[in-house]
C-alpha positions in Angstrom: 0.0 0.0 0.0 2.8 2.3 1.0 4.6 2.0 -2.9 1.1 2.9 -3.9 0.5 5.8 -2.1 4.5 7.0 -3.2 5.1 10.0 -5.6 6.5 9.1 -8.6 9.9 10.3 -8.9 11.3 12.1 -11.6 14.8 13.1 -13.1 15.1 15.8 -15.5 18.2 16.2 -17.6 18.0 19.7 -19.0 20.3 22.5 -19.3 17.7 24.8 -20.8 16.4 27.4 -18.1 13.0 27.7 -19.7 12.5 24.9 -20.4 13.6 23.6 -16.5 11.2 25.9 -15.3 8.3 25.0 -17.2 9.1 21.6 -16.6 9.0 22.5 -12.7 6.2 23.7 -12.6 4.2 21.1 -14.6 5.9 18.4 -12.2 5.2 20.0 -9.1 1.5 21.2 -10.4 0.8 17.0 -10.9 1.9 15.7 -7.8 5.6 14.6 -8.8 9.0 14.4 -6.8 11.7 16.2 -9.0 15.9 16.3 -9.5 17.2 18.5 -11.9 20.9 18.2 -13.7 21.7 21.0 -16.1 24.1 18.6 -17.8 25.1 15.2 -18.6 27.6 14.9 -16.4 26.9 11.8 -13.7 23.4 11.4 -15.2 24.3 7.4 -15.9 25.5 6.9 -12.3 22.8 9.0 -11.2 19.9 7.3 -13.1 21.1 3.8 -11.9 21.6 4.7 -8.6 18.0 6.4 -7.4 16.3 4.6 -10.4 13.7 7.0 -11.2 10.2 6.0 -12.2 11.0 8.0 -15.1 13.8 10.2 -16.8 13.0 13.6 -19.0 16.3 13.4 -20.9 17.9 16.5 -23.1 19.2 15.4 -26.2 21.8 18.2 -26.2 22.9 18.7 -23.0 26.7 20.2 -22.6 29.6 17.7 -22.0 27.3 14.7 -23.4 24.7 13.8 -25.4 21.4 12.5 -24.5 22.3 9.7 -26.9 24.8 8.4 -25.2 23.6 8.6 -22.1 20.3 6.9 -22.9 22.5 4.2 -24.7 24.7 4.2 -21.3 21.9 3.4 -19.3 20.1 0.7 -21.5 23.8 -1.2 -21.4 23.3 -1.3 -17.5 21.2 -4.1 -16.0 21.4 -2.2 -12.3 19.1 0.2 -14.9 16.2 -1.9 -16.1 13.1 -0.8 -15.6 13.4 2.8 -16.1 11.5 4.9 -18.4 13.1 7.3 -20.7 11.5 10.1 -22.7 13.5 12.3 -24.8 13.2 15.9 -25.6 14.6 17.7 -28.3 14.2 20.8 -30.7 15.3 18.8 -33.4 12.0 16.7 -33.7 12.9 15.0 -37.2 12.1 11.9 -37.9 15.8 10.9 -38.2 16.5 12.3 -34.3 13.0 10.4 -33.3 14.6 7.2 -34.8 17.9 7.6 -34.0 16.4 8.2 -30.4 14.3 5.2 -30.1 17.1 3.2 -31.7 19.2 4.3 -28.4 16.9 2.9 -26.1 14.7 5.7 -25.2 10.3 4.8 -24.5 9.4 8.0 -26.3 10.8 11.2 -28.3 8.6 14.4 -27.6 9.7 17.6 -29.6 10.4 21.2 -28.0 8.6 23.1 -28.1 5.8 21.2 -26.5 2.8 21.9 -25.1 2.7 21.3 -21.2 -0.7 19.4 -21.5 0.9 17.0 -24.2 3.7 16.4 -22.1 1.6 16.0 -19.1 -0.2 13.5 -20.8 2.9 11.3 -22.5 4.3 11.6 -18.1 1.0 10.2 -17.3 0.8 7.5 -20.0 4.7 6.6 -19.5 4.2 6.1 -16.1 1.0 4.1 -15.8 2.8 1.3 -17.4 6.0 -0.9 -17.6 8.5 -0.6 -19.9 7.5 -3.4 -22.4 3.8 -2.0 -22.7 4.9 1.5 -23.8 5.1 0.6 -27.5 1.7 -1.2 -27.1 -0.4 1.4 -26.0 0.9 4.0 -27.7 -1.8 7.0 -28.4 -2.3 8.4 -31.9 0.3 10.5 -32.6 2.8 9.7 -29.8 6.7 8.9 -31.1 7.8 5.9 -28.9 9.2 2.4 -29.5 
């Protein structure tokens, strides 16, 4: 009952200000716990470590890439389980690909609207990992 009643923890990985804020204040509106890195830096040990229900990952963060880091943590078996959406400005389909391709659950493009991104949180965290591509809504860029 206790992991139940439990906030689901976030990690962003952004170095955007804006975009951090924003983010914030979304998080915090809905309920969530929240850490914040501005860049890649530790974000591996970090991620496998606490294990967040899910991370908001940067695709260009200074020092390294969302890429790798995504790929980083998929190569870790301390690391299963968690959830990975990606955020970028470049929101080709290339990037979405190569994204996916990487590991991430799903690719949302910046600028977003918070209720979109509210909604892919909610849906990305109602469900494990292997049910993400299954279930997701029209529109949505995951595995």
């Amino acid at each position: 009952m206790e992991d139940q009643a439990r906030r689901a923890e976030i990690l962003v990985i952004e170095d955007e200000d804006n975009i951090a804020i924003a983010l914030d204040y979304l998080l915090t509106r809905e309920g969530y716990a929240q850490t914040r890195l501005a860049t890649g830096a530790g974000a591996v040990d970090m991620i496998c470590t606490r294990k967040p229900d899910l991370v908001l990952l940067d695709v260009m963060l200074p020092e390294v890439s969302g890429y790798e880091i995504c790929q980083s943590v998929r190569a870790r078996a301390e690391c299963d389980g968690v959830r990975i959406l990606m955020m970028t400005a470049r929101g080709s389909a290339m990037e979405r690909r190569k994204g996916l391709a990487m590991g991430a659950d799903g690719f949302i493009s910046k600028p977003f609207e918070l209720k979109t991104l509210r909604e892919e949180v909610r849906r990305m965290l109602s469900v494990d990992r292997a049910s993400l591509a299954e279930r997701a809504p029209e529109g949505a860029h995951n595995a």
